[in-house]
Structure formats: structure tokens, C-alpha cells
C-alpha atoms as one frame of an Amber mdcrd trajectory, in Angstrom:
protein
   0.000   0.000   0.000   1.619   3.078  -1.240   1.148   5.934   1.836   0.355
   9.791   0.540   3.588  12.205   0.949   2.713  14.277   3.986   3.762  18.367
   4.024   5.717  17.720   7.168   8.113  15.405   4.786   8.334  17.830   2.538
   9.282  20.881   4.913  12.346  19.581   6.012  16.058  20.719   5.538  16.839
  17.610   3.955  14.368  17.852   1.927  16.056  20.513   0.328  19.664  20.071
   0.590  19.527  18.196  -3.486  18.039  21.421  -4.909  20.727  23.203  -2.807
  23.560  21.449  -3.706  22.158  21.334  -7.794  22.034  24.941  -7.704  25.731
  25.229  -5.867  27.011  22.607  -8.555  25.188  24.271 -11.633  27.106  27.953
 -10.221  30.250  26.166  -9.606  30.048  24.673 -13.386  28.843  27.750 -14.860
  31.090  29.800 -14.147  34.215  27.472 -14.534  33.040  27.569 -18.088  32.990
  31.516 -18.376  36.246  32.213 -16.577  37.448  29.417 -19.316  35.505  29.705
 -22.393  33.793  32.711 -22.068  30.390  30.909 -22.068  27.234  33.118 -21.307
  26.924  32.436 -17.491  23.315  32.743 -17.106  22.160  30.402 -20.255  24.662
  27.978 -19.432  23.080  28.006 -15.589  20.101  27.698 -17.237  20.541  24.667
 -19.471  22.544  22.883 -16.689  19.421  23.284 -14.243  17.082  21.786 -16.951
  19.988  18.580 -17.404  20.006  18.092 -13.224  16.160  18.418 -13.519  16.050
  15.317 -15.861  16.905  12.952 -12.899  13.587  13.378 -11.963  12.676  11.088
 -15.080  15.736   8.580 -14.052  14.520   8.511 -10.300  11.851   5.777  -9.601
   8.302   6.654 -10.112   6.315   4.925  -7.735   3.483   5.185  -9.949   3.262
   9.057 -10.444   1.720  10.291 -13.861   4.384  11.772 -16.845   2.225  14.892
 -16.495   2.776  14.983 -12.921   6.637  14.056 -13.274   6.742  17.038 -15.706
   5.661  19.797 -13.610   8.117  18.385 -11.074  10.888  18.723 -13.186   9.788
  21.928 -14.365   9.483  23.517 -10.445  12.859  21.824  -9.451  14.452  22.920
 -12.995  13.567  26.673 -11.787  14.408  25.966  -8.211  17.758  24.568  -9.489
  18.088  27.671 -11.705  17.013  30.386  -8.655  19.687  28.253  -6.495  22.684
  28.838  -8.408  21.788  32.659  -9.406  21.415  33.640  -5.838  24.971  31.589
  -5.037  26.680  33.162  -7.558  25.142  36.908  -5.975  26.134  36.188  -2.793
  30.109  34.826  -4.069  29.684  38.259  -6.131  28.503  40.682  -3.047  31.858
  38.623  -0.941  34.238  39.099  -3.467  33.208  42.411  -5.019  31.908  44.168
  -2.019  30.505  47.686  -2.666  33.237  50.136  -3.095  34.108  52.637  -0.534
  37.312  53.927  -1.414  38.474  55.547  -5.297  41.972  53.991  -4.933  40.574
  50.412  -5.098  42.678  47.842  -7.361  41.565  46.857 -10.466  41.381  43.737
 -13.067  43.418  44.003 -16.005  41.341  44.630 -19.265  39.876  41.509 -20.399
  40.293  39.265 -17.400  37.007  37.397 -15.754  36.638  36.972 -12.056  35.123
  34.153 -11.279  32.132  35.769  -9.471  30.369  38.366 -11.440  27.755  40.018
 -12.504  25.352  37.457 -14.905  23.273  40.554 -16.388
């Protein structure tokens, strides 16, 4: 007898420390590829979520609808997404914090931190 998923379950920390650490993963691979290859931070963050969303296809169904697996992967595809977007903001307001002083150091002309801006 298959029991119903209660809310308590579901509010739990561990219940979100996989979207957590997809989101920290999909940052950490993101922008490894723009410091390297100069690829578009925020579309490659994007398409990565969507790829890490997929294991909710691989993962065992249990006998839950393909329209209800979709909208799964859809929420935790844009969960993934939000994740690594607000990790990358938070590496950016550590490592870039607001500037104070007009003498501040800066990058040489061309050069990519590896926290920055994904606009």
C-alpha cells in the first residue's frame, strides 16, 4: 500500500539540501566555463538546471503520472536555476563588495573573475 507524501516530509532541511547542492554545482560549473571559455553564465546556468532536472525522469516513479513528473521537473528545474543565481550573488557581493574607497585595485582589461555580474 503506497502511503500519501505528507507536508511535514516535505518541509524539512533535507528535503532541500539536493536542490541546494544542484544549484551550488550548476554555479560552480557555470562559471568554470565563463572564466574558461567565455560561455554566457546565465544560459549555461540555465541549461545545466534543466539537465540536473532530468533525474527526476531517471529517479523511480512509484506510480506518479508523466504529467505529474513534468511539472516536477519543471518547479525543481527553476528551483535549481534560482539556487545557483542567488549563489553566484552572494560569491559576487563577498568578493566584489561595494566600493568605498576611489583607490581600489583593479582587473586588467579583459580578465574574468570568477564571481560576477550574470546581467
Amino acid at each position: 500500500m503506497v502511503e500519501r507524501a505528507k507536508v511535514e516530509e516535505f518541509l524539512q532541511p533535507k528535503a532541500m539540501l539536493t536542490p541546494g547542492i544542484a544549484g551550488g554545482v550548476t554555479m560552480l560549473i557555470a562559471n568554470a566555463l565563463w572564466v574558461a571559455f567565455a560561455l554566457p553564465p546565465r544560459w549555461t546556468s540555465l541549461v545545466l538546471s534543466f539537465v540536473l532536472g532530468l533525474l527526476v525522469f531517471v529517479a523511480k516513479g512509484g506510480g506518479v503520472p508523466l504529467w505529474q513528473r513534468a511539472v516536477y521537473y519543471l518547479l525543481n528545474s527553476l528551483i535549481i536555476f534560482s539556487v545557483s543565481i542567488g549563489t553566484n550573488y552572494v560569491g559576487v557581493g563577498v568578493t566584489h563588495p561595494p566600493a568605498t574607497q576611489t583607490n581600489a585595485p583593479t582587473a586588467p582589461a579583459g580578465a574574468r573573475s570568477f564571481f560576477s555580474d550574470w546581467r
